[in-house]
PDB file as gemmi writes it, atoms N, CA and C in Angstrom:
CRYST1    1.000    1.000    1.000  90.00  90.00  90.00 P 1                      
ATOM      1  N   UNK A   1      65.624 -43.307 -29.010  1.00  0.00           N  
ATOM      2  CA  UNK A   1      64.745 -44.274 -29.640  1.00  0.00           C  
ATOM      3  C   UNK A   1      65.125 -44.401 -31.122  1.00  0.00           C  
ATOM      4  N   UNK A   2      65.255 -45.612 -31.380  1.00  0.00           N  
ATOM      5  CA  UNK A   2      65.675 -46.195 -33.073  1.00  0.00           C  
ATOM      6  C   UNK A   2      64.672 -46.057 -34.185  1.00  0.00           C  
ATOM      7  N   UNK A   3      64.475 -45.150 -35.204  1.00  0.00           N  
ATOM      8  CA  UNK A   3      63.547 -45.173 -36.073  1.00  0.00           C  
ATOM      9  C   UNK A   3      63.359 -46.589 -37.107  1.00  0.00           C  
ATOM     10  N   UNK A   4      62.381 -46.931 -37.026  1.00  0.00           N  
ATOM     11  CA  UNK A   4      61.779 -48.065 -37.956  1.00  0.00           C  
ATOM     12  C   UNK A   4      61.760 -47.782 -39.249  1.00  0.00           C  
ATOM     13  N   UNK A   5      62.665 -48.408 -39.940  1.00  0.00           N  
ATOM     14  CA  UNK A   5      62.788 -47.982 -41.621  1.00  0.00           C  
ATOM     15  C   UNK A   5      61.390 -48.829 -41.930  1.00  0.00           C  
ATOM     16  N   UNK A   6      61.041 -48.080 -43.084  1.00  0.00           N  
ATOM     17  CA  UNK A   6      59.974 -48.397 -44.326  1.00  0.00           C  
ATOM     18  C   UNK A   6      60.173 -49.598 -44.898  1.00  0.00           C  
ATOM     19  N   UNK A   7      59.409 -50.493 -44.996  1.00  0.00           N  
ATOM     20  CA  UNK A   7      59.174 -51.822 -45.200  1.00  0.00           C  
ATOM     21  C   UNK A   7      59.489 -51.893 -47.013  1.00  0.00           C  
ATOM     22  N   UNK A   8      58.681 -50.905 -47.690  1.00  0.00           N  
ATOM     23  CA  UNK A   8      59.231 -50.391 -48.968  1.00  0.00           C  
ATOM     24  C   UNK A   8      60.922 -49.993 -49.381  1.00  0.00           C  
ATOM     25  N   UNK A   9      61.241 -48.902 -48.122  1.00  0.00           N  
ATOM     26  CA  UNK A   9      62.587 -49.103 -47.918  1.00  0.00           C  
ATOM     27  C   UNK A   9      63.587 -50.390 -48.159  1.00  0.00           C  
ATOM     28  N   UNK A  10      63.093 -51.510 -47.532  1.00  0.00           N  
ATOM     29  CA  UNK A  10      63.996 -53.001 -48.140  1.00  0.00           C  
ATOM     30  C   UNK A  10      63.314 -53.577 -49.068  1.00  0.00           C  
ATOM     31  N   UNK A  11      62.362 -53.133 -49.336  1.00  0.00           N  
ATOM     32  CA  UNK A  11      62.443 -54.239 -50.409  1.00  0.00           C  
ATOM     33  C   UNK A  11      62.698 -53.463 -52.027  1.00  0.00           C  
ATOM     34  N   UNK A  12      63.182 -52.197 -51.829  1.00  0.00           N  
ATOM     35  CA  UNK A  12      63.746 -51.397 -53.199  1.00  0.00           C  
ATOM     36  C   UNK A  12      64.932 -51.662 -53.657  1.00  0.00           C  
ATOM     37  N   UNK A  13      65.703 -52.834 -52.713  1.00  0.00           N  
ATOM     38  CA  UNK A  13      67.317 -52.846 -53.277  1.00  0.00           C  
ATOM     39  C   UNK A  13      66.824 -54.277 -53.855  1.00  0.00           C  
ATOM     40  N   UNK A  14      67.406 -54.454 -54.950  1.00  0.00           N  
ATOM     41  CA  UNK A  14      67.656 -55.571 -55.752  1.00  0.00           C  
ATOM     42  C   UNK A  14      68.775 -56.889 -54.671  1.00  0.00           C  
ATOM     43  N   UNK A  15      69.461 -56.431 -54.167  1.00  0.00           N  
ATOM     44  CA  UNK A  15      70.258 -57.285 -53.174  1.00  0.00           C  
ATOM     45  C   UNK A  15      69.087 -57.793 -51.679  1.00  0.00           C  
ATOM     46  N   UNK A  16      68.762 -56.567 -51.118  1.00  0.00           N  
ATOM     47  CA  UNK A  16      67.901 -57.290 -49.830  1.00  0.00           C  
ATOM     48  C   UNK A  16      66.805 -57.850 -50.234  1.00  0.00           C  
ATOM     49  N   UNK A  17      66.199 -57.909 -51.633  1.00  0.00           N  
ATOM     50  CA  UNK A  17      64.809 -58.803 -52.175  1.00  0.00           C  
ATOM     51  C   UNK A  17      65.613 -60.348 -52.658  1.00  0.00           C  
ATOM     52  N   UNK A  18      67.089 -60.174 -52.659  1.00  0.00           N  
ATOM     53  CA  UNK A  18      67.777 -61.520 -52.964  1.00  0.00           C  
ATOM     54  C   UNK A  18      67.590 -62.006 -51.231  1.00  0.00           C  
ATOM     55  N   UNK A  19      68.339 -61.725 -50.408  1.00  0.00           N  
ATOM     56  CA  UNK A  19      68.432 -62.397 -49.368  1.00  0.00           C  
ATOM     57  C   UNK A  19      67.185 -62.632 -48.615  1.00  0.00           C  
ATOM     58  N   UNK A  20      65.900 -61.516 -48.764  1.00  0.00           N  
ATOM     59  CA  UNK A  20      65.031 -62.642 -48.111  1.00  0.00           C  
ATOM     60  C   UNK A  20      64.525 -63.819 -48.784  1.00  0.00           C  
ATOM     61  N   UNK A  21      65.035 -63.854 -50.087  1.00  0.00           N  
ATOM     62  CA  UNK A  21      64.394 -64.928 -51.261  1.00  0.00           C  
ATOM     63  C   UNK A  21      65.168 -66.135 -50.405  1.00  0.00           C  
ATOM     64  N   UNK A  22      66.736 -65.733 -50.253  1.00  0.00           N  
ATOM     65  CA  UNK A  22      67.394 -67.102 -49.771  1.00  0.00           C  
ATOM     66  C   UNK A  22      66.952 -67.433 -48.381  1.00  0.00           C  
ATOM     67  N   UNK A  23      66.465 -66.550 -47.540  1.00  0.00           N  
ATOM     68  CA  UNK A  23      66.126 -67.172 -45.978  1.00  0.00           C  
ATOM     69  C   UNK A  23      64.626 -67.670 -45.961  1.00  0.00           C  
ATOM     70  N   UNK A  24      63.585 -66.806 -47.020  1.00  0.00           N  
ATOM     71  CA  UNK A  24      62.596 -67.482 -46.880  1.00  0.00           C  
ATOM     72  C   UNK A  24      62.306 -68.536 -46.137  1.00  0.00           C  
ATOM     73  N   UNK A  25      62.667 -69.526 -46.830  1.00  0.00           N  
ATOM     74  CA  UNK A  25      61.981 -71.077 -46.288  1.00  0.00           C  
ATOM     75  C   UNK A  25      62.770 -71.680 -45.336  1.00  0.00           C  
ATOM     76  N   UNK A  26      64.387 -70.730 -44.733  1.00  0.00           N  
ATOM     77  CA  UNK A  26      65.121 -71.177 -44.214  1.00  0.00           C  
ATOM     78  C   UNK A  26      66.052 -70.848 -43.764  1.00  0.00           C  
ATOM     79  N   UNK A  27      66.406 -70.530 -41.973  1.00  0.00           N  
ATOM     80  CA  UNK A  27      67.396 -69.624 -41.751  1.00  0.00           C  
ATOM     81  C   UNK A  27      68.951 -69.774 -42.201  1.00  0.00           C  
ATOM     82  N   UNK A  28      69.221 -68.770 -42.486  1.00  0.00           N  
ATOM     83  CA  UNK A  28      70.572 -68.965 -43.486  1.00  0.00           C  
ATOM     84  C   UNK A  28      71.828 -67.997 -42.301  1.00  0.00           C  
ATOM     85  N   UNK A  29      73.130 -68.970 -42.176  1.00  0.00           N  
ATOM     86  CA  UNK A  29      73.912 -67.959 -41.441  1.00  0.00           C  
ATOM     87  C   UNK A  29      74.599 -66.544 -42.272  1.00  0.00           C  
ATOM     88  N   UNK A  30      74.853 -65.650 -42.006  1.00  0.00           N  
ATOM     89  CA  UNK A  30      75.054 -64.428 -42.441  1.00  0.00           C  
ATOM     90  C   UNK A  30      76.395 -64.586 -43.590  1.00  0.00           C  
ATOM     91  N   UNK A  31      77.016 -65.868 -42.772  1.00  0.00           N  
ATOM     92  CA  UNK A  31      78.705 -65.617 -43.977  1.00  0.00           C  
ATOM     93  C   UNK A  31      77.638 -66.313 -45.093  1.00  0.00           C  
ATOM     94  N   UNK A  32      76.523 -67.359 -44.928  1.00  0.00           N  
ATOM     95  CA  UNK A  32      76.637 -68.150 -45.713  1.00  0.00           C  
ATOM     96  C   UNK A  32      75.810 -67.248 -47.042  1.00  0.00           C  
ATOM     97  N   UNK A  33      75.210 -66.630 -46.126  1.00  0.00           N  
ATOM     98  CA  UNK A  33      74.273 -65.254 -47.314  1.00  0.00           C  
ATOM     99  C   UNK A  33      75.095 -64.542 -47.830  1.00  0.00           C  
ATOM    100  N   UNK A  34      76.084 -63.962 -47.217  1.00  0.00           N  
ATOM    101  CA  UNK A  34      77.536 -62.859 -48.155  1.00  0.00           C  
ATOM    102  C   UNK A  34      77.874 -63.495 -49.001  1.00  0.00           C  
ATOM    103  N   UNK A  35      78.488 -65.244 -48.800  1.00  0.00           N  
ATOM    104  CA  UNK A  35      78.667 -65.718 -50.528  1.00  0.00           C  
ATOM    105  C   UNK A  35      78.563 -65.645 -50.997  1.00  0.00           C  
ATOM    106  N   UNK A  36      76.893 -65.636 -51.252  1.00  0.00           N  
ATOM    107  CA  UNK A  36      76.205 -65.723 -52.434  1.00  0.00           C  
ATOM    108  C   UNK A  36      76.376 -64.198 -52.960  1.00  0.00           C  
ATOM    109  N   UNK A  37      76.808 -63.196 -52.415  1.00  0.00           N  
ATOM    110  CA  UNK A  37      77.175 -61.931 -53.581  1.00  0.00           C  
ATOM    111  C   UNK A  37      78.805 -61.409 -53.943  1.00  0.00           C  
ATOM    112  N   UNK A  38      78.430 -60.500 -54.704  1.00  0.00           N  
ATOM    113  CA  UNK A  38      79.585 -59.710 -54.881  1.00  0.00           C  
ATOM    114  C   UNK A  38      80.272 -58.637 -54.452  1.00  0.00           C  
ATOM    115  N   UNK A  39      79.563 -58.263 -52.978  1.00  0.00           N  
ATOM    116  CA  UNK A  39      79.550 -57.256 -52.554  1.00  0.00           C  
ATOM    117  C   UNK A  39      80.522 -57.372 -51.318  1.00  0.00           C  
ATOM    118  N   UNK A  40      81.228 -56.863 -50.545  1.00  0.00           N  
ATOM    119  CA  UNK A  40      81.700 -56.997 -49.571  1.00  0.00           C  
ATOM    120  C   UNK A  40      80.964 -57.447 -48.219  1.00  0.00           C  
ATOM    121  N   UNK A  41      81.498 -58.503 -46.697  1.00  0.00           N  
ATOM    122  CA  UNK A  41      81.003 -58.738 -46.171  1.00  0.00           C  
ATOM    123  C   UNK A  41      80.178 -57.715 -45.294  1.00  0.00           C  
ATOM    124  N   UNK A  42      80.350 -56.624 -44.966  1.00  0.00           N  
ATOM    125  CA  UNK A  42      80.071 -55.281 -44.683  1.00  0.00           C  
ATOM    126  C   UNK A  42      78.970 -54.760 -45.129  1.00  0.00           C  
ATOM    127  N   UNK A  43      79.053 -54.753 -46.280  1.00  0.00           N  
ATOM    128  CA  UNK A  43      77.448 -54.161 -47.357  1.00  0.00           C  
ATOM    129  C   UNK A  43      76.848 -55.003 -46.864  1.00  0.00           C  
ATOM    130  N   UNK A  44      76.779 -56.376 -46.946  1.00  0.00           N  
ATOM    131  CA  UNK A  44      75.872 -57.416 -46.687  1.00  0.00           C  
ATOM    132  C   UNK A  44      75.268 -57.002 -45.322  1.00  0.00           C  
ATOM    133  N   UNK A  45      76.330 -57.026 -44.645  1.00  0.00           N  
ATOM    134  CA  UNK A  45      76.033 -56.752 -43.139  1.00  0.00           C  
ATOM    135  C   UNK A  45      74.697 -55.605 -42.603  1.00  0.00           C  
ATOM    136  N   UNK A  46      74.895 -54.172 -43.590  1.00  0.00           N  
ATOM    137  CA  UNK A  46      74.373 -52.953 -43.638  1.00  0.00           C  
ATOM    138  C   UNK A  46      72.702 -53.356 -44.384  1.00  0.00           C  
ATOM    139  N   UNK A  47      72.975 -54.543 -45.441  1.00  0.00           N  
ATOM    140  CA  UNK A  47      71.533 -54.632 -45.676  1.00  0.00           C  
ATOM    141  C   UNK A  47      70.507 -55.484 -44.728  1.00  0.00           C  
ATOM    142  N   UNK A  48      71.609 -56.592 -44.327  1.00  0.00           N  
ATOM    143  CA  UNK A  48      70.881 -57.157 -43.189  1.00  0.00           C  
ATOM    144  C   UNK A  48      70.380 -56.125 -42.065  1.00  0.00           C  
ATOM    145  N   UNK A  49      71.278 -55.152 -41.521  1.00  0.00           N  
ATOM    146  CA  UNK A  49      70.380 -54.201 -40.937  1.00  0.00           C  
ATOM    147  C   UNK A  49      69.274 -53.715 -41.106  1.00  0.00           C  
ATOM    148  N   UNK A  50      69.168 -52.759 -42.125  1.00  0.00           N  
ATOM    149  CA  UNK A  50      67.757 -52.770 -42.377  1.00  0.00           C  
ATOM    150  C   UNK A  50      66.769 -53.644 -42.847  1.00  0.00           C  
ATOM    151  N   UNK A  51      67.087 -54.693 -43.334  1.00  0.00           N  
ATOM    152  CA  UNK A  51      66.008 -55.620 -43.238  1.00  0.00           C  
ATOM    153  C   UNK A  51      65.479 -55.742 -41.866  1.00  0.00           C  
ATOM    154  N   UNK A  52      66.622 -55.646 -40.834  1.00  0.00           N  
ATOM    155  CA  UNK A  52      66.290 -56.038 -39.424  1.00  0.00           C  
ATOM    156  C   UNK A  52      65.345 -55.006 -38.886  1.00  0.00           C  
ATOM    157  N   UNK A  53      65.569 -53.819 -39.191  1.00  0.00           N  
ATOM    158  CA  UNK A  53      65.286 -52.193 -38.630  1.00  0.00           C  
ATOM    159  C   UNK A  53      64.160 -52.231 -39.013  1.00  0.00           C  
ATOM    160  N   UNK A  54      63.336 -52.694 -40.803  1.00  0.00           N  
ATOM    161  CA  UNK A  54      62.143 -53.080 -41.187  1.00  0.00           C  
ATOM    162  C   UNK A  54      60.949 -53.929 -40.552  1.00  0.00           C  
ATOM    163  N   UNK A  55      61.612 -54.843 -39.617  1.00  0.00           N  
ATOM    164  CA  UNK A  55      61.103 -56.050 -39.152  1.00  0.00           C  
ATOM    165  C   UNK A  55      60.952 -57.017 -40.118  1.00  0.00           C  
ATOM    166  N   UNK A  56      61.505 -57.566 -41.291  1.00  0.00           N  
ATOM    167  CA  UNK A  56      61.759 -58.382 -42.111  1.00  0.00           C  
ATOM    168  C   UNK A  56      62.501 -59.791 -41.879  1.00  0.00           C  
ATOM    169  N   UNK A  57      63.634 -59.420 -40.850  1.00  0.00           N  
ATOM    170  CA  UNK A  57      63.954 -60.334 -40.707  1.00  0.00           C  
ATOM    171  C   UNK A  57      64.367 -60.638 -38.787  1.00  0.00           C  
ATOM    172  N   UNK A  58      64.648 -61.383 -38.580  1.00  0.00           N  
ATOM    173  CA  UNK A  58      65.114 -61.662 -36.797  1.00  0.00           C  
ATOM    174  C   UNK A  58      66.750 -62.194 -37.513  1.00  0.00           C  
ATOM    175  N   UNK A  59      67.663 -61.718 -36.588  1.00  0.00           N  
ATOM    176  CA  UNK A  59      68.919 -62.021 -36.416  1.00  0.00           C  
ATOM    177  C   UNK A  59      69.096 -62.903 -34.633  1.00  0.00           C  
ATOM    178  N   UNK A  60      69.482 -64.226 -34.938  1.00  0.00           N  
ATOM    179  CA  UNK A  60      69.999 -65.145 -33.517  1.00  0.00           C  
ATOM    180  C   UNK A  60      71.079 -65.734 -33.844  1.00  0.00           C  
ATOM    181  N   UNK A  61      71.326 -65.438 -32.348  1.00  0.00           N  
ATOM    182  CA  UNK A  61      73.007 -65.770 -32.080  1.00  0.00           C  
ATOM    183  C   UNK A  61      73.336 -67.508 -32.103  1.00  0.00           C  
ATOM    184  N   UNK A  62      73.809 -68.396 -32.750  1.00  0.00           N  
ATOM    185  CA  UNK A  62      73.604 -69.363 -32.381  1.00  0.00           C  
ATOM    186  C   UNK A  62      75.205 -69.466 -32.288  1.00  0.00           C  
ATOM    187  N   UNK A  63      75.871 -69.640 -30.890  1.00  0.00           N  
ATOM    188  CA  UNK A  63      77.411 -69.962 -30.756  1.00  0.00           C  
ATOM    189  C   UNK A  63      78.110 -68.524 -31.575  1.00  0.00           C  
ATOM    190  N   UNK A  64      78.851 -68.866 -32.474  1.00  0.00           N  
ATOM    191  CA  UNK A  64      79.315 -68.172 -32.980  1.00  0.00           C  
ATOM    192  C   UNK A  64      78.752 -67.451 -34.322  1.00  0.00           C  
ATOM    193  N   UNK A  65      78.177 -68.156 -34.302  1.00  0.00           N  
ATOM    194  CA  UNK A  65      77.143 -67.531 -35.905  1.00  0.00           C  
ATOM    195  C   UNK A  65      75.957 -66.882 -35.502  1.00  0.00           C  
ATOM    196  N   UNK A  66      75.744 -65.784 -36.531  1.00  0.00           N  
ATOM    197  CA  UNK A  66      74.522 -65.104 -36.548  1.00  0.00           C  
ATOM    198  C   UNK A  66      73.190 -65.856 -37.704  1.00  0.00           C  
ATOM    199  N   UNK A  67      71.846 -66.332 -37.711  1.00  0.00           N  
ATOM    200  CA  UNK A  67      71.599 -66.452 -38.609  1.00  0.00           C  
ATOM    201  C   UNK A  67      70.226 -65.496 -38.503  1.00  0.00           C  
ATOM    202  N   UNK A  68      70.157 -65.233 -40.245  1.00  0.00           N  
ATOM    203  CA  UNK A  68      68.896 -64.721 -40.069  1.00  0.00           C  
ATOM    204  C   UNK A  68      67.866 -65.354 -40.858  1.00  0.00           C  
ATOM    205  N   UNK A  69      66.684 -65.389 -39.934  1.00  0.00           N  
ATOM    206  CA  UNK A  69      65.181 -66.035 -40.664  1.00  0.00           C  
ATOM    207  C   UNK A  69      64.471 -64.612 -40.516  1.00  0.00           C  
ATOM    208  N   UNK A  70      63.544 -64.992 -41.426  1.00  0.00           N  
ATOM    209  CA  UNK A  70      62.829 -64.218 -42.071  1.00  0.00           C  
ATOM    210  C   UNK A  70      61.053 -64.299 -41.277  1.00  0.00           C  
ATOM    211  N   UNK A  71      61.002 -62.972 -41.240  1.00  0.00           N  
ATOM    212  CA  UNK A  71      59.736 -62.747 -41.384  1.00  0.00           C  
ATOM    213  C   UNK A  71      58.836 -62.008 -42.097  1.00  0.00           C  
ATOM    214  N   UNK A  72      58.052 -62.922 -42.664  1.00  0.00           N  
ATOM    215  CA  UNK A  72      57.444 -62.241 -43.838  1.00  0.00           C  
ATOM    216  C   UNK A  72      55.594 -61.750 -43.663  1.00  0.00           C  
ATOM    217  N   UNK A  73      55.637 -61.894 -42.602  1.00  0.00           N  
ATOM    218  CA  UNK A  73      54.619 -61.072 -42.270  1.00  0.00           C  
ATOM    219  C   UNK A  73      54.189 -59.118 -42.695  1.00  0.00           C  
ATOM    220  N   UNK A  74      55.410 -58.904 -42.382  1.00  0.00           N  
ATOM    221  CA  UNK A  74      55.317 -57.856 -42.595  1.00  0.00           C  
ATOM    222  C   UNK A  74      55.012 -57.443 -43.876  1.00  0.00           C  
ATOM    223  N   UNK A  75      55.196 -57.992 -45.139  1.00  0.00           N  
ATOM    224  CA  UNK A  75      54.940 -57.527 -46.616  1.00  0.00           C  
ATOM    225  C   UNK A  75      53.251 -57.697 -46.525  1.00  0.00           C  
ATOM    226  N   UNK A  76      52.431 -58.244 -45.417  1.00  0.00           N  
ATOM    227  CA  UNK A  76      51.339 -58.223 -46.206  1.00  0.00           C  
ATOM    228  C   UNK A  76      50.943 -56.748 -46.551  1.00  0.00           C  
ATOM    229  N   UNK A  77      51.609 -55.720 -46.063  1.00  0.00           N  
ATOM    230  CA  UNK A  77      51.169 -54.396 -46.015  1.00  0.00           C  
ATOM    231  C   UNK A  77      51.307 -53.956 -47.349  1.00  0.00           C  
ATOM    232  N   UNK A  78      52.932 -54.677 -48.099  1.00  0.00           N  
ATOM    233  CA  UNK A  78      52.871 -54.226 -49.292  1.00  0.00           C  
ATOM    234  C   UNK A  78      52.295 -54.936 -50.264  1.00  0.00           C  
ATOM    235  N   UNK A  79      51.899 -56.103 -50.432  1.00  0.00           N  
ATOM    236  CA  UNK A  79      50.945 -57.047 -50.710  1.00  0.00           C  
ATOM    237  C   UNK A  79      49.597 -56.097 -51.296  1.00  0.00           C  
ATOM    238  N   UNK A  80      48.957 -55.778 -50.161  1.00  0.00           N  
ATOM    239  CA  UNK A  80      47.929 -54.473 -50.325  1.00  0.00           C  
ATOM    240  C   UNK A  80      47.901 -53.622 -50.785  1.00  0.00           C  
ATOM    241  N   UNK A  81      48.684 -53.021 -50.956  1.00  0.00           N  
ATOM    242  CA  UNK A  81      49.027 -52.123 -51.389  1.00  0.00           C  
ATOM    243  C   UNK A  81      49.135 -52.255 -53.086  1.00  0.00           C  
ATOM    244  N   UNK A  82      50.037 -53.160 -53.433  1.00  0.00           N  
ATOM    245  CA  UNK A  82      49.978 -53.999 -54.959  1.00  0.00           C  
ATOM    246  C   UNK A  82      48.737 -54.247 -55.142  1.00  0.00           C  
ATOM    247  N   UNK A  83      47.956 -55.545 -54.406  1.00  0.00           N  
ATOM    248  CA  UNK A  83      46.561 -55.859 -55.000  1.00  0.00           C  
ATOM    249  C   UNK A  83      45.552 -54.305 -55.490  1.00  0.00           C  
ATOM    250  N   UNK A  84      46.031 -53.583 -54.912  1.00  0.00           N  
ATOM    251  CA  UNK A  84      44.685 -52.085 -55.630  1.00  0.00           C  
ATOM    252  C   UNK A  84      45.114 -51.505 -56.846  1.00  0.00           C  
ATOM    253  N   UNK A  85      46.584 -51.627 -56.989  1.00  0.00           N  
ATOM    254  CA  UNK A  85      46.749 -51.376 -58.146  1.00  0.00           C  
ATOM    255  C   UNK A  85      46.662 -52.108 -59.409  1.00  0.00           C  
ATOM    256  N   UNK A  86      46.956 -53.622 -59.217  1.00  0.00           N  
ATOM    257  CA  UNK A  86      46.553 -54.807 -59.966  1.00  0.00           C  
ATOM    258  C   UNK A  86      45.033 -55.042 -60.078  1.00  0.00           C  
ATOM    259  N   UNK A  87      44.250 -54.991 -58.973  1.00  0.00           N  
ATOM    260  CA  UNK A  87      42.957 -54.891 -59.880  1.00  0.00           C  
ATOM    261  C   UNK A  87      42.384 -53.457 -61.161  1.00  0.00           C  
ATOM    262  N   UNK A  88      43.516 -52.141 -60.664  1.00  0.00           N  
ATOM    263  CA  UNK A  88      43.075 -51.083 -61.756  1.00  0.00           C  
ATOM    264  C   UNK A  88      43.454 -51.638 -63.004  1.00  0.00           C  
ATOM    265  N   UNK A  89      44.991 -52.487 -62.883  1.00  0.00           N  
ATOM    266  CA  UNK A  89      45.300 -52.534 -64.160  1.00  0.00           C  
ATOM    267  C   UNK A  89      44.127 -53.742 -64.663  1.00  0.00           C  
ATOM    268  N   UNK A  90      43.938 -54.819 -64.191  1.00  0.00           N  
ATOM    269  CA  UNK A  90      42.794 -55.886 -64.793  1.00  0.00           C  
ATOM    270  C   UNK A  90      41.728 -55.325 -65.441  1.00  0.00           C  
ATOM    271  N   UNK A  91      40.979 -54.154 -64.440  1.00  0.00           N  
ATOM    272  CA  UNK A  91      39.609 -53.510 -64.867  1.00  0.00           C  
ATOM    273  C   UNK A  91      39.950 -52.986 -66.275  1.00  0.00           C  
ATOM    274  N   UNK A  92      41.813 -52.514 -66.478  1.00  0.00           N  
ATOM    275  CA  UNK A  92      41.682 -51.757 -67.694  1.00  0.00           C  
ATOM    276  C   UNK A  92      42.010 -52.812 -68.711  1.00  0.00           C  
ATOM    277  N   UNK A  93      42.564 -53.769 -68.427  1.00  0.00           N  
ATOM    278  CA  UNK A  93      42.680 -54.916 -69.732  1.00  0.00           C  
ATOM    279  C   UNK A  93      41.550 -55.184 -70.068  1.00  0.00           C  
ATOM    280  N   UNK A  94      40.651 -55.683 -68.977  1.00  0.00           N  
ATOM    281  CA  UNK A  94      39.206 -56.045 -69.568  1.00  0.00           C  
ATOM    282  C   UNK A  94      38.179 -55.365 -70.176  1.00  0.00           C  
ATOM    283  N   UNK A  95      38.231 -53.666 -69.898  1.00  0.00           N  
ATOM    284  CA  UNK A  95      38.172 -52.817 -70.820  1.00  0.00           C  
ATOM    285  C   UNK A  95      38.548 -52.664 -72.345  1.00  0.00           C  
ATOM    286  N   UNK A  96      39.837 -53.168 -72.359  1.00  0.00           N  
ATOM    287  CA  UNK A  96      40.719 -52.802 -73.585  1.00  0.00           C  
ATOM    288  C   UNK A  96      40.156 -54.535 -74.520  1.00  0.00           C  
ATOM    289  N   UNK A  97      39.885 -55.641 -73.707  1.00  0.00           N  
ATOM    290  CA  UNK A  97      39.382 -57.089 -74.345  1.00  0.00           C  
ATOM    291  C   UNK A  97      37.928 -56.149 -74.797  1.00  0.00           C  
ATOM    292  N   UNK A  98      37.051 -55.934 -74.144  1.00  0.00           N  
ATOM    293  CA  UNK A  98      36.044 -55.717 -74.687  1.00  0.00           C  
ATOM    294  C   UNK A  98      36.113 -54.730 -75.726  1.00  0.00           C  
ATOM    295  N   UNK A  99      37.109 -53.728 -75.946  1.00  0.00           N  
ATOM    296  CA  UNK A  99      36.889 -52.902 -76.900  1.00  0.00           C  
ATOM    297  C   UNK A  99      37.290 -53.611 -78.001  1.00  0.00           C  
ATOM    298  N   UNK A 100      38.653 -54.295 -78.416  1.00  0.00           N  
ATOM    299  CA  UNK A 100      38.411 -55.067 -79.025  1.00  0.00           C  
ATOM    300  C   UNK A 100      37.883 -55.787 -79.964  1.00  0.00           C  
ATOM    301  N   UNK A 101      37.468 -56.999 -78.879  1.00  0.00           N  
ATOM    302  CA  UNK A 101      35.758 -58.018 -79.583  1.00  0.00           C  
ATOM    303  C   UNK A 101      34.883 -57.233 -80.038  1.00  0.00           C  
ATOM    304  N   UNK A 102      34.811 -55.890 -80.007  1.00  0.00           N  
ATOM    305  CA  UNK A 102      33.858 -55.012 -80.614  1.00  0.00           C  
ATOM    306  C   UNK A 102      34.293 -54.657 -81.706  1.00  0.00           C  
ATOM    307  N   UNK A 103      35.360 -54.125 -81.999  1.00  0.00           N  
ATOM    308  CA  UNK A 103      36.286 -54.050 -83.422  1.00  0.00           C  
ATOM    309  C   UNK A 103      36.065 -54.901 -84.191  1.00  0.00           C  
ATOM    310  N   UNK A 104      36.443 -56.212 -83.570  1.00  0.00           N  
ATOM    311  CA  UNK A 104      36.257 -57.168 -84.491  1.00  0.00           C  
ATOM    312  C   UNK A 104      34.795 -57.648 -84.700  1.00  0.00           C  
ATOM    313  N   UNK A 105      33.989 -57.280 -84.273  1.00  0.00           N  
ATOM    314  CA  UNK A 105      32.573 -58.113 -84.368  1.00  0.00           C  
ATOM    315  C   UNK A 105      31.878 -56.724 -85.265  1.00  0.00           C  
ATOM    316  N   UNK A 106      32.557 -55.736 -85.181  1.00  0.00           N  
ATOM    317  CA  UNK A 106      32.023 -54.361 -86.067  1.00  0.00           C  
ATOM    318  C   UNK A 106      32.501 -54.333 -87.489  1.00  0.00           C  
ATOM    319  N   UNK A 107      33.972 -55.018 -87.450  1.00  0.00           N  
ATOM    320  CA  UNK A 107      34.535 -55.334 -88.546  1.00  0.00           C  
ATOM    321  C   UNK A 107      34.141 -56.526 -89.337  1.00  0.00           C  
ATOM    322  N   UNK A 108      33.709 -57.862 -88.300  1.00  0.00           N  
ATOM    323  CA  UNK A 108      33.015 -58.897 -89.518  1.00  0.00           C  
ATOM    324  C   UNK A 108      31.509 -58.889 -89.859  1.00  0.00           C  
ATOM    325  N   UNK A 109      31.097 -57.339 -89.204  1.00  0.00           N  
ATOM    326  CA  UNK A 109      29.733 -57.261 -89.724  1.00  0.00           C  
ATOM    327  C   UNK A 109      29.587 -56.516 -90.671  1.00  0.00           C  
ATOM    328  N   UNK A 110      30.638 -55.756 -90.799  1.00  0.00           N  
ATOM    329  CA  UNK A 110      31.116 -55.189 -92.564  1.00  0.00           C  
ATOM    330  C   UNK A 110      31.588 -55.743 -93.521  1.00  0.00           C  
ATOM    331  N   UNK A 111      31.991 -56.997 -93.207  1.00  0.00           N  
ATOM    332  CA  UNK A 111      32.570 -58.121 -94.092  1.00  0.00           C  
ATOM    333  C   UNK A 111      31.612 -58.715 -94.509  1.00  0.00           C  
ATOM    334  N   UNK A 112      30.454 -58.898 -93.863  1.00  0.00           N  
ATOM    335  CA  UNK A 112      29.410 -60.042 -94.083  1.00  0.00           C  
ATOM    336  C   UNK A 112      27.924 -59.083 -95.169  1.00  0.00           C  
ATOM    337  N   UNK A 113      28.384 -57.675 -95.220  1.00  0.00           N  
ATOM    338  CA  UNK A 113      27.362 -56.815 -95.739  1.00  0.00           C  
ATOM    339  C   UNK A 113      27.326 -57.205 -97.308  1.00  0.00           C  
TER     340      UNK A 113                                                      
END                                                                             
């Protein structure tokens, strides 16, 4: 049985957060995704794997070409994961606004003495 890589797992390389950017909205064939880098067709190949191994993306055979579309379902997990930490950081900006407007409203009430 094939272990299921970590969804975090692909999306930590700076290269496999490029290629689902390019299939997003649109299945792209595999040579036509290697172009777009600098990396050998091979590497490409190895990240498309685990994107695949993630469930990120579906690979189909069409004739002779492979293309892969994307599924992006799967990030809502990391999605969630982000939103809890983005509301800590908000709670603390709006903390840090209110301390602030207090500075300053403490400071022009010493101005006005």
């Amino acid at each position: 049985m094939k272990t299921r890589r970590d969804v975090y797992q692909a999306i930590a390389d700076p290269t496999r957060r490029a290629i689902i950017n390019m299939i997003a909205t649109e299945p792209q064939n595999v040579n036509t995704i290697a172009a777009n880098f600098d990396v050998t067709r091979q590497a490409i190949s190895l990240h498309i794997q685990i994107l695949l191994d993630c469930g990120l993306i579906d690979v189909k055979q069409k004739g002779r070409d492979r293309f892969c579309e994307a599924r992006l379902d799967q990030l809502g997990e990391v999605s969630a994961w982000v939103d809890q930490y983005r509301q800590h950081w908000e709670n603390k900006l709006d903390n840090l606004e209110k301390y602030v407007a207090q500075l300053k409203a403490e400071r022009n009430g010493k101005h006005n003495q």
